[in-house]
MDTraj code that builds the backbone (N, CA, C; nanometers):
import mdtraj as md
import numpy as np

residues = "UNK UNK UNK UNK UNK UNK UNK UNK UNK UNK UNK UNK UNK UNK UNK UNK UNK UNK UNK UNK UNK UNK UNK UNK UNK UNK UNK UNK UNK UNK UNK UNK UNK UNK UNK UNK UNK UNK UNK UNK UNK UNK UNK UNK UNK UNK UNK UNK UNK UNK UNK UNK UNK UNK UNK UNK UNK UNK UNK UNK UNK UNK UNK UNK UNK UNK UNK UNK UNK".split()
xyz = np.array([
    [-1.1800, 0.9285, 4.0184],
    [-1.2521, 0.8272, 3.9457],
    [-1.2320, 0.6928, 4.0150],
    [-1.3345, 0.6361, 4.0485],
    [-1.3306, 0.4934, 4.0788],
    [-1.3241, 0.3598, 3.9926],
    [-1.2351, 0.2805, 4.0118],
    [-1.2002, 0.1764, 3.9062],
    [-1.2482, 0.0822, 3.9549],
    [-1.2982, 0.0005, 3.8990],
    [-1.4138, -0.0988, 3.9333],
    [-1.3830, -0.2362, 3.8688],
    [-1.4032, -0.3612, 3.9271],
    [-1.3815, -0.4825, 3.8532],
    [-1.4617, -0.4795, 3.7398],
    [-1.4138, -0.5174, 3.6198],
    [-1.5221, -0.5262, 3.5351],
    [-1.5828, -0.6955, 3.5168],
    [-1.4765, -0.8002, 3.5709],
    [-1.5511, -0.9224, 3.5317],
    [-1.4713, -0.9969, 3.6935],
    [-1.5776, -1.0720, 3.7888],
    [-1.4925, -1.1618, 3.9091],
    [-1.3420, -1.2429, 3.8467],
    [-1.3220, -1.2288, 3.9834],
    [-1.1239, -1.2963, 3.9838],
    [-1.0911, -1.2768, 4.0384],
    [-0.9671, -1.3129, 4.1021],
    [-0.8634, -1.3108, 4.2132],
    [-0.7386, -1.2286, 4.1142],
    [-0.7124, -1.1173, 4.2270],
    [-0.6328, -1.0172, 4.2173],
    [-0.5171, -1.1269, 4.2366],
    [-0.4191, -1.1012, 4.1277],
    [-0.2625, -1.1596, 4.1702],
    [-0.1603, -1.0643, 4.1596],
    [-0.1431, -0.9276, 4.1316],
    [-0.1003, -0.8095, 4.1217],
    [-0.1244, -0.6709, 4.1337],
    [-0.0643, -0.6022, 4.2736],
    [-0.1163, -0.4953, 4.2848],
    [0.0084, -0.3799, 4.2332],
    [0.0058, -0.2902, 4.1332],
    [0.1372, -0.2278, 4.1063],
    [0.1541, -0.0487, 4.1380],
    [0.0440, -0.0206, 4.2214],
    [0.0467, 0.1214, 4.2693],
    [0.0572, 0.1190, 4.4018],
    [0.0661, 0.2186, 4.4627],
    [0.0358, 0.2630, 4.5932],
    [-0.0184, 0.4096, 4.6614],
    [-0.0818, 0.4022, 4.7388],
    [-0.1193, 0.6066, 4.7833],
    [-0.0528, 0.6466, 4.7306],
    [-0.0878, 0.7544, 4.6347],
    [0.0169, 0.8580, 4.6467],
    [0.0791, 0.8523, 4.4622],
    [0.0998, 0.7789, 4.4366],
    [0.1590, 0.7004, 4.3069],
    [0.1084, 0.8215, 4.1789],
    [0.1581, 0.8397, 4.1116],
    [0.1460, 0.9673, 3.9677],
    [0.1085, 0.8152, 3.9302],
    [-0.0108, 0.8315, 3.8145],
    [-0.0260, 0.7299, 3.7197],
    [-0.0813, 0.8038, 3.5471],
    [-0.0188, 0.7512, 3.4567],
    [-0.0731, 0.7896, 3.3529],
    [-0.1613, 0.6990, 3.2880],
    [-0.2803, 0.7985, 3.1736],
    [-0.3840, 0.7200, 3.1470],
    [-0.3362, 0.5571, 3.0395],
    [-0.3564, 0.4585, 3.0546],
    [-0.3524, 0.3186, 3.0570],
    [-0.2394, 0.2619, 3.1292],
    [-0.1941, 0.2847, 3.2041],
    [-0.0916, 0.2471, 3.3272],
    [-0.1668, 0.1320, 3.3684],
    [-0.1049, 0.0026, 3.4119],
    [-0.1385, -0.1328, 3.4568],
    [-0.1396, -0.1045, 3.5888],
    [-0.2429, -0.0793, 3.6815],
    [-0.2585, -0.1089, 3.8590],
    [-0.2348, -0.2384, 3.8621],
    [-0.3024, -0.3240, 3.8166],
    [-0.2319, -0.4015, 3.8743],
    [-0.3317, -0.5792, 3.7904],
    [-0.3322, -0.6394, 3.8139],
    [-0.3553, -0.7803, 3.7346],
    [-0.4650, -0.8893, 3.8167],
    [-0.5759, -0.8887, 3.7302],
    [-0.6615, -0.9859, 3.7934],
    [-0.6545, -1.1107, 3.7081],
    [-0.6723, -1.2118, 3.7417],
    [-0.7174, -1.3496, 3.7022],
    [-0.8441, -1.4032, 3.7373],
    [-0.8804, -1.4041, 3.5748],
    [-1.0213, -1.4713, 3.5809],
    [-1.0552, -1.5662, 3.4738],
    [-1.1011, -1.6740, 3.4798],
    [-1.0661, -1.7805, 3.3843],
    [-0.9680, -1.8149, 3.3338],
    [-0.8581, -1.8460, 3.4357],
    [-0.7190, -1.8988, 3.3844],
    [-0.6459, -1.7992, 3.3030],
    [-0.7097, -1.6542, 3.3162],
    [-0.6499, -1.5777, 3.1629],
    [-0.5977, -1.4677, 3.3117],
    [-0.4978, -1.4267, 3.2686],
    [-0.4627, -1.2526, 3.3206],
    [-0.5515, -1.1381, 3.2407],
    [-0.5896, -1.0749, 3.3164],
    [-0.6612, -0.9382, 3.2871],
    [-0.5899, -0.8070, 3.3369],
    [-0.4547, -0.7662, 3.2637],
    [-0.4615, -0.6236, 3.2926],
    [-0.5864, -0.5215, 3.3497],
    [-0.5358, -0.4206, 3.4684],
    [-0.6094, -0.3285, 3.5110],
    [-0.5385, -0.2215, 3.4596],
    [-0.6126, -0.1329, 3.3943],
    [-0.5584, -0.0358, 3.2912],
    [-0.6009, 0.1054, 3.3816],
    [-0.5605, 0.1868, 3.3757],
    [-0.6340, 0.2804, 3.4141],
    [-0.6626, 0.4006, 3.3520],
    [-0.7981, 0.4466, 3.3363],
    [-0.8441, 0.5347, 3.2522],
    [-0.8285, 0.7034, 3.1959],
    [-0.7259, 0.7380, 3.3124],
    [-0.7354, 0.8774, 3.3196],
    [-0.5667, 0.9178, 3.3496],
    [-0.5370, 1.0140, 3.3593],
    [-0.3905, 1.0526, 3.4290],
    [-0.4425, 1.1226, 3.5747],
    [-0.3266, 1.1071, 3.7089],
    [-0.4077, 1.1553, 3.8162],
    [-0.2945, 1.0636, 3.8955],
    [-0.3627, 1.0740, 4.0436],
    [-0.2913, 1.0459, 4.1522],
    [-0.3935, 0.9388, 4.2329],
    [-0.2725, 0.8261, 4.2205],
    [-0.3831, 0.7125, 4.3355],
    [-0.4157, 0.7585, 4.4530],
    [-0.5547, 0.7747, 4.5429],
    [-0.6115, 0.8318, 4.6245],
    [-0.6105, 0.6930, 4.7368],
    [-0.7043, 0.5875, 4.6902],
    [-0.7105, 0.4745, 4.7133],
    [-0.7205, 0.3551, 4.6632],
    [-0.6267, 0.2448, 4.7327],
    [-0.6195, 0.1108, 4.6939],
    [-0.7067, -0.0095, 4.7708],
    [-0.8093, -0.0446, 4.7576],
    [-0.9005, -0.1466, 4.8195],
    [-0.8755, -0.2999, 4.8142],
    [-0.8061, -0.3142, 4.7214],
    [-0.7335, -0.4109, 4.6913],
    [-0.5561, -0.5161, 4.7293],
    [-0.5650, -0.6231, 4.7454],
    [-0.4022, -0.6570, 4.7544],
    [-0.4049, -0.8048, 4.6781],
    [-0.3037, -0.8474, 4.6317],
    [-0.2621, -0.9849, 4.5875],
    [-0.3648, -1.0917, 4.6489],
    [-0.4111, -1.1904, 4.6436],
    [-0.5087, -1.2809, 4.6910],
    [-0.6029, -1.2332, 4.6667],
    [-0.7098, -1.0873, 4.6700],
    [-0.8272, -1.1100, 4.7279],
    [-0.8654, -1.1295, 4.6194],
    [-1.0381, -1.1530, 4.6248],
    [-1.1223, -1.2241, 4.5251],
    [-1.2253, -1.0729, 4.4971],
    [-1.2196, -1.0572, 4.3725],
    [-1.3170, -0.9655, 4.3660],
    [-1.4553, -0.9890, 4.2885],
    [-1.5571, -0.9264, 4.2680],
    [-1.7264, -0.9401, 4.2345],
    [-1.7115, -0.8556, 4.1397],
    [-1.7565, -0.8838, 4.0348],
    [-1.8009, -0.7793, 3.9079],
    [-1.8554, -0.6195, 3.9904],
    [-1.8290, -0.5333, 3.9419],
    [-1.8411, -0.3681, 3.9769],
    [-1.7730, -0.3570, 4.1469],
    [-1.6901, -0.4259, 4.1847],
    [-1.6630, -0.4074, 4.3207],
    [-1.5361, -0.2780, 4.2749],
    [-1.5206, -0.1665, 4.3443],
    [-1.4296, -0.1089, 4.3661],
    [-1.2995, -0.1565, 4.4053],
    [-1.1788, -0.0960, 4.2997],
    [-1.0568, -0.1372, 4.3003],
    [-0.9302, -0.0451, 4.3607],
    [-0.9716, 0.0861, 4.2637],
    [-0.8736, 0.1668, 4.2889],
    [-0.9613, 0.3102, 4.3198],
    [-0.9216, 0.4147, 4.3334],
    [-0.9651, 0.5322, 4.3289],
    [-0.8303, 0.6073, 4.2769],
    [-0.8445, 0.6931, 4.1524],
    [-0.7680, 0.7919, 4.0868],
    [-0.8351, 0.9095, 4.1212],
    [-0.7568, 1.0577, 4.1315],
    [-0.7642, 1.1478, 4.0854],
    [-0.7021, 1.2735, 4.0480],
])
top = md.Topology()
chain = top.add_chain()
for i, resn in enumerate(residues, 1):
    res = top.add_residue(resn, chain, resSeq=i)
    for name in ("N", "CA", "C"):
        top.add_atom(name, md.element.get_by_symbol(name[0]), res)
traj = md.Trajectory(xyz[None], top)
């Protein structure tokens, strides 16, 4: 499953890596958008495949974040 920005912001927390067991609402990791933190929750139980993401970058509404499966 692909995890997707749901609203633009700058990533300030990335908390998985390849490989990583995650269970379903596990925090990947933390965007900021309008001065607010936005937990990244994740939807499913599964294994991080891929991370597109790191601390700084800026992301676009529906841009790909993570990949679970």
């Amino acid at each position: 499953m692909e995890i997707k920005a749901r609203i633009p912001g700058t990533i300030i927390a990335v908390n998985v890596k390849v490989g990583d067991e995650v269970q379903s609402r596990a925090i990947l990791g933390t965007l900021e958008a309008m001065k607010m933190e936005q937990p990244i929750a994740c939807p499913v139980n599964g294994t991080v495949k891929e991370v597109y993401i790191q601390a700084g970058d800026k992301v676009k509404t529906g841009m790909p974040m993570f990949v679970v499966e």
